[in-house]
N, C-alpha and C positions, 0 to 999 in steps of 0.2 A: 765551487761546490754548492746543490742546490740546499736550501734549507729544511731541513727536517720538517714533517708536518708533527703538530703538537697539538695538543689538547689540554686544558687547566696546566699549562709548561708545562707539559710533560710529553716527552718521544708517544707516537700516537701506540706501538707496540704495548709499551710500558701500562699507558692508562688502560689500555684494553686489556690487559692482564689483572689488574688489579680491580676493572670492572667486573671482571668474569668473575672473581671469588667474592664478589658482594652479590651478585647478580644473584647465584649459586645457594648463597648464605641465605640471603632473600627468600629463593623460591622452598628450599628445603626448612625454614622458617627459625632459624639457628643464629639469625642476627642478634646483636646481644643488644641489652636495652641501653635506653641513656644516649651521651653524645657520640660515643665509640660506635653504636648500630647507628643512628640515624646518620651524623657528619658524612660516610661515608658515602650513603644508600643521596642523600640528596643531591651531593655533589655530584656523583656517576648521573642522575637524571639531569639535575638541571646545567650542565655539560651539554650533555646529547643536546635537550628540549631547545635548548639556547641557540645552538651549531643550526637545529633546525628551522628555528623561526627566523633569523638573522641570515637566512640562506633564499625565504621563500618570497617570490618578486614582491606578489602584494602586499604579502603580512610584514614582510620588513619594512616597505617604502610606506602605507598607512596606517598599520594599524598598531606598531609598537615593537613590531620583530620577534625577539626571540622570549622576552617578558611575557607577551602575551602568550604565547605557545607553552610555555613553563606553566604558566598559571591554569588555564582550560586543560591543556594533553593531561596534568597531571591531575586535574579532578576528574576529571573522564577514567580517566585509567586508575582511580579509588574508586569511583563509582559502580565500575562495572567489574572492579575486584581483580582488574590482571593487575594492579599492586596487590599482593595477600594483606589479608586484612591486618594478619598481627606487623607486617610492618606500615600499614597505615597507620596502627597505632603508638606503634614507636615515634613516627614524625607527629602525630598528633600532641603523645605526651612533650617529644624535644620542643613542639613549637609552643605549649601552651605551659605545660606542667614548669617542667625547665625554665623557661621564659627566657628561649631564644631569638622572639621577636622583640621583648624590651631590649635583651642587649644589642643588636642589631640597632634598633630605632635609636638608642643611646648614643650609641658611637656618628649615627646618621647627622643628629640634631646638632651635638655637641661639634663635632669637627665640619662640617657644614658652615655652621655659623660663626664659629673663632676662627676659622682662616679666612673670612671675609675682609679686605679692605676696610677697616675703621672709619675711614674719613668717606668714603664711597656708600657706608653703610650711614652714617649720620647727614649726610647731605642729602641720602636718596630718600632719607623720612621727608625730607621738605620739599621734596620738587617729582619724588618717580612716584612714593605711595601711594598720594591721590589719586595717579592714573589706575594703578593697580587697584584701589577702592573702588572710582569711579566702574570698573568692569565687573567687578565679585557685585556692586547695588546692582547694576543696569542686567546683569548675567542672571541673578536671583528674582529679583522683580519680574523681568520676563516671563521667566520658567516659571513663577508664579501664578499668574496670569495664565499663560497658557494652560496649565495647571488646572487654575479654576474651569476655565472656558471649557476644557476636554473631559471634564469629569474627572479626572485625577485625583484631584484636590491639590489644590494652591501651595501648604503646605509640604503635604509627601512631594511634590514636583522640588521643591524648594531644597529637604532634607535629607532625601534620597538619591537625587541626579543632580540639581546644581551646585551644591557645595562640595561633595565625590568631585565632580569634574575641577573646580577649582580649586581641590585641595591641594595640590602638587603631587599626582601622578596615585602608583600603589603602596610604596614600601614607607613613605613619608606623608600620603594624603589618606589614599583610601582605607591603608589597614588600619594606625592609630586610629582615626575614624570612626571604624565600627567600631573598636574599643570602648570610644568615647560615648558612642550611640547605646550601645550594649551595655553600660553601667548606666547612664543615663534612663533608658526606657526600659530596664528590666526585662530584655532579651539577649541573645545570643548574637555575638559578634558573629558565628557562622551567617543568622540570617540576615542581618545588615548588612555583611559581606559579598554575600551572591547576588545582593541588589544590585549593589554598587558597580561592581567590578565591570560589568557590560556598559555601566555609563561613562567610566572612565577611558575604556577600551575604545569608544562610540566617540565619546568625546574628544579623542587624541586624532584618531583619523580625520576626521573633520576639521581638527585644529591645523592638520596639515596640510588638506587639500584647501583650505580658506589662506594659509599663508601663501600659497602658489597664487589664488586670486589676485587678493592683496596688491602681490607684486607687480601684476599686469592689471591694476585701477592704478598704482602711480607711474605707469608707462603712458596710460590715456589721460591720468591729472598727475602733469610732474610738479603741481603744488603743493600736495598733498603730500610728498616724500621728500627726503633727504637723502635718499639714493645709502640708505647705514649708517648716516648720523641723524642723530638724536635730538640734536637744540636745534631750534631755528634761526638762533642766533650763538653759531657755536663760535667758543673760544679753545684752543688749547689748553689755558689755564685753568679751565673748568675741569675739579676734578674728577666729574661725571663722564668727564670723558676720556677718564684714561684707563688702561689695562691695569687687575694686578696680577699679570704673571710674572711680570720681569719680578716684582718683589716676593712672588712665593715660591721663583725658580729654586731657590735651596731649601727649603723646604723639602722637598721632593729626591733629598739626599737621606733614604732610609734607614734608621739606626734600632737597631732591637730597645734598645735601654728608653731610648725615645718615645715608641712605641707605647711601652708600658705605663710612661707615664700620661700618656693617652687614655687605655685603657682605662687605670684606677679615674682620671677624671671622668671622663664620659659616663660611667658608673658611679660615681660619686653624683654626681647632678641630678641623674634619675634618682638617687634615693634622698638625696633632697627635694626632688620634686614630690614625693609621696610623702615626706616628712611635713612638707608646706601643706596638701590635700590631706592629712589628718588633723591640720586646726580649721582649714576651709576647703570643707568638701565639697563645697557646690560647683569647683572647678579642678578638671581632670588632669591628674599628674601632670602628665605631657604637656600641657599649656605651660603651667607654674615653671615644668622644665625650660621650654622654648623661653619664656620670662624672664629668666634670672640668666639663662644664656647669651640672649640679649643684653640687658643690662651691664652683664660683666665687659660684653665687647665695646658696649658705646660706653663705659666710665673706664673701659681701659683697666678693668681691676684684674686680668690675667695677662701674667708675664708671655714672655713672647716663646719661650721655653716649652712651658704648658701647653700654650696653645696649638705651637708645631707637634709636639706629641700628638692631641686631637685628632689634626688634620691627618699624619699620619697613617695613628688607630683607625678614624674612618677611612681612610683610603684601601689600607688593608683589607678590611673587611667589605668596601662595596665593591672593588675589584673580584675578590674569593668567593664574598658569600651572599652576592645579590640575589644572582642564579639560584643558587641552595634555596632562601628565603623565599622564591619565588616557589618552589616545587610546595615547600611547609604550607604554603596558602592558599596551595589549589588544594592540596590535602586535605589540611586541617580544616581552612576555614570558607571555599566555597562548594557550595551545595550547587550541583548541575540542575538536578528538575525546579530550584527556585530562580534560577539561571533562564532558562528553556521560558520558563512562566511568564515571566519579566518582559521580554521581546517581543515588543508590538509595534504594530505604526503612532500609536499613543507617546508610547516610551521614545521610540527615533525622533519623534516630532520636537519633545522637551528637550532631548540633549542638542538638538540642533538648534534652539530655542535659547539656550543657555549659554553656545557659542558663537552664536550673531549677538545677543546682550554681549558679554566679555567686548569682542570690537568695537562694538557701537560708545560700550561707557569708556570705555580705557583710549579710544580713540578719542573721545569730544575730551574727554577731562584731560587727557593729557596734550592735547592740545593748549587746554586753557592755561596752562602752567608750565606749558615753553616749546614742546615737544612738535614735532612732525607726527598727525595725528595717523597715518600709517604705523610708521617704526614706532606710538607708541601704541595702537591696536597687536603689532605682534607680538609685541615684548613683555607689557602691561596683560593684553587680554589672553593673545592666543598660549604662550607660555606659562598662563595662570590654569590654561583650560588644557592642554597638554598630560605627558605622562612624566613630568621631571623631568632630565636632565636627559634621557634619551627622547624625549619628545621637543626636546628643546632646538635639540640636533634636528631635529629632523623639520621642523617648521620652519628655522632659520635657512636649511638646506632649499626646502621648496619656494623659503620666498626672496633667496640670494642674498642673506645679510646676515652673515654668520660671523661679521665686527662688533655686533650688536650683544653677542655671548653676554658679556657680562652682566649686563641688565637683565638680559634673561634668566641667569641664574640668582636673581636677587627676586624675581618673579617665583623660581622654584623655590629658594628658600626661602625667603621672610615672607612671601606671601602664601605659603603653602601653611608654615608656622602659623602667621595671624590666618589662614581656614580654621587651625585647628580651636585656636584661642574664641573665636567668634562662634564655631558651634556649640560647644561649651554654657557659652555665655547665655546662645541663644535655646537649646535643649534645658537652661537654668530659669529662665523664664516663662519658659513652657510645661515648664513644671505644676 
């Protein structure tokens, strides 16, 4: 018997029935406020938006898939008002008033980083970082420069396009980000936002058609690769090179009770992050959060209990409410005509700019510190300069070494995390 076609699980009948009476709700303008009108109204779109982009040849294979279609379809369609305005403003107040993108980001940061490999994540300080350093200097310097050279300015090239791009993607780089940018400079996360977003977008495709290159310069220099390993002088005993799926297979054995205690931590951490930025404020919650989540993983100060809740809670939530989160942002928080404005041969030049740095630094350093400077240009650079974890996929895909995940995702998260820590730092000094 063939398989049911389903939508968010659900019989495709089913969802489209219950899409109709939000649709409805919507258009007759009878949605109720809070998370009961919005949950619903986002899910029904970023559903569709998602089905859509994940469906369309190019936008799936470079430019991010169904992400990116959630995020533009849906400020488009605020812009030009076929969303009615009073429920743009319900996702406005859920995503900002509510503060449905902290908790989201919460569960992001927190379970992300506690189901990491412990020993994976303490060895890779001393041997992957650097390379991942060496690409975020050689990626920002560039854009720098170019920056200067094009009239830019060196700076904005710097603040605006190359740290977006290597921040780890939208929902963990670019959106915190403006956050950080918008407390920072005394503007609107909206307009930081609609900067960004096209260099991230820009930067992801690029990340992916360079990992395709990539692949075919270690076919012409098979010195240069390891054909998906890592060392050049590999051992098995090297923990760098082992998987941890086998060890978070259970994990992945779902428990309501478990869950929660997911939940209360993830949230717990964020308001100790803001409890920390009330005695020093010159750096943004969200770093302090990334901080002490770190810390707890490399000193091993959370049980294994807790931390599988985490991983959990955020699993739940980036499986359900990625899509959701996506639609609140094209909403809430990007402006199409500063979008529109933005896009130039200027702007194309820097993010491209930004993504040959990322290879260039993350190839030589991680070369100099043991690595096959290919696998670690894709791993170190391109997956720093990517969209997270679906850009991850998809550069690994184009440049055939998708054994290499794991490093990649230590790229999306702790290097994503220290973007955030370093903007921070660096918007503090610029002060």
């Amino acid at each position: 018997m063939d398989k049911k076609k389903t939508l968010f699980g659900m019989e495709l009948p089913y969802f489209i029935l219950v899409s109709i009476v939000v649709l409805v709700a919507s258009l007759k303008g009878y949605l109720p406020k809070g998370m009961v009108g919005a949950f619903p109204v986002i899910i029904f779109m970023g559903v569709i938006l998602n089905y859509i982009g994940d469906h369309l040849p190019i936008i799936k294979t470079y430019f991010g898939g169904g992400a990116i279609i959630c995020i533009f379809a849906s400020a488009y369609l605020s812009w030009v008002k076929i969303i009615p305005p009073a429920t743009s403003k319900i996702i406005t107040n859920f995503m900002k008033g509510e503060g449905f993108l902290d908790f989201y980001i919460a569960a992001l940061i927190t379970g992300s980083m506690l189901s990491m490999n412990r020993k994976l994540l303490i060895k890779a300080a001393f041997r992957y970082l650097p390379a991942i350093l060496g690409g975020v200097v050689a990626a920002l310097g560039i854009a720098g420069v170019v920056g200067a050279v094009s009239g830019y300015g060196a700076m904005k090239a710097v603040l605006f396009i190359a740290i977006p791009i290597m921040g780890g993607g939208m929902g963990a780089g670019a959106v915190p980000l403006s956050q950080i940018f918008g407390s920072s400079m005394g503007t609107t996360p909206e307009t930081i936002l609609s900067i960004m977003v096209p260099a991230v977008a820009l930067g992801n495709a690029m990340s992916i058609v360079a990992g395709g290159m990539l692949d075919r310069l270690g076919k012409v220099k098979p010195s240069l690769t390891g054909e998906g390993q890592m060392l050049r002088n590999f051992s098995t005993n090297d923990p760098l090179a082992l998987s941890t799926e086998d060890e978070r297979a259970s994990w992945d054995q779902i428990d309501v009770k478990t869950m929660g205690v997911g939940l209360f931590t993830a949230t717990g951490f964020m308001i100790w992050g803001i409890l920390i930025q009330k005695m020093f404020p010159a750096i943004h919650y969200y770093a302090w959060m990334i901080l002490s989540v770190a810390l707890c993983k490399a000193f091993n100060l959370v049980p294994d209990s807790i931390a599988k809740g985490c991983y959990q809670w955020f699993q739940f939530i980036m499986k359900n409410f990625t899509a959701p989160l996506l639609i609140g942002i094209g909403v809430a928080y990007t402006n199409m005509e500063t979008i529109i404005k933005s896009l130039n041969p200027t702007y194309i030049l820097l993010v491209f700019a930004t993504v040959i740095g990322a290879i260039i630094g993350s190839g030589l350093i991680g070369y100099l510190v043991g690595f096959y400077p290919i696998e670690a240009a894709i791993t170190a650079g391109l997956c720093m300069a990517n969209m997270g974890g679906t850009g991850d996929v998809a550069v690994l895909s184009a440049s055939k070494r998708m054994v290499v995940m794991p490093f990649a995702q230590i790229s999306s998260r702790l290097g994503g995390a220290f973007m955030l820590v370093l903007s921070s730092v660096i918007l503090q000094i610029l002060k």
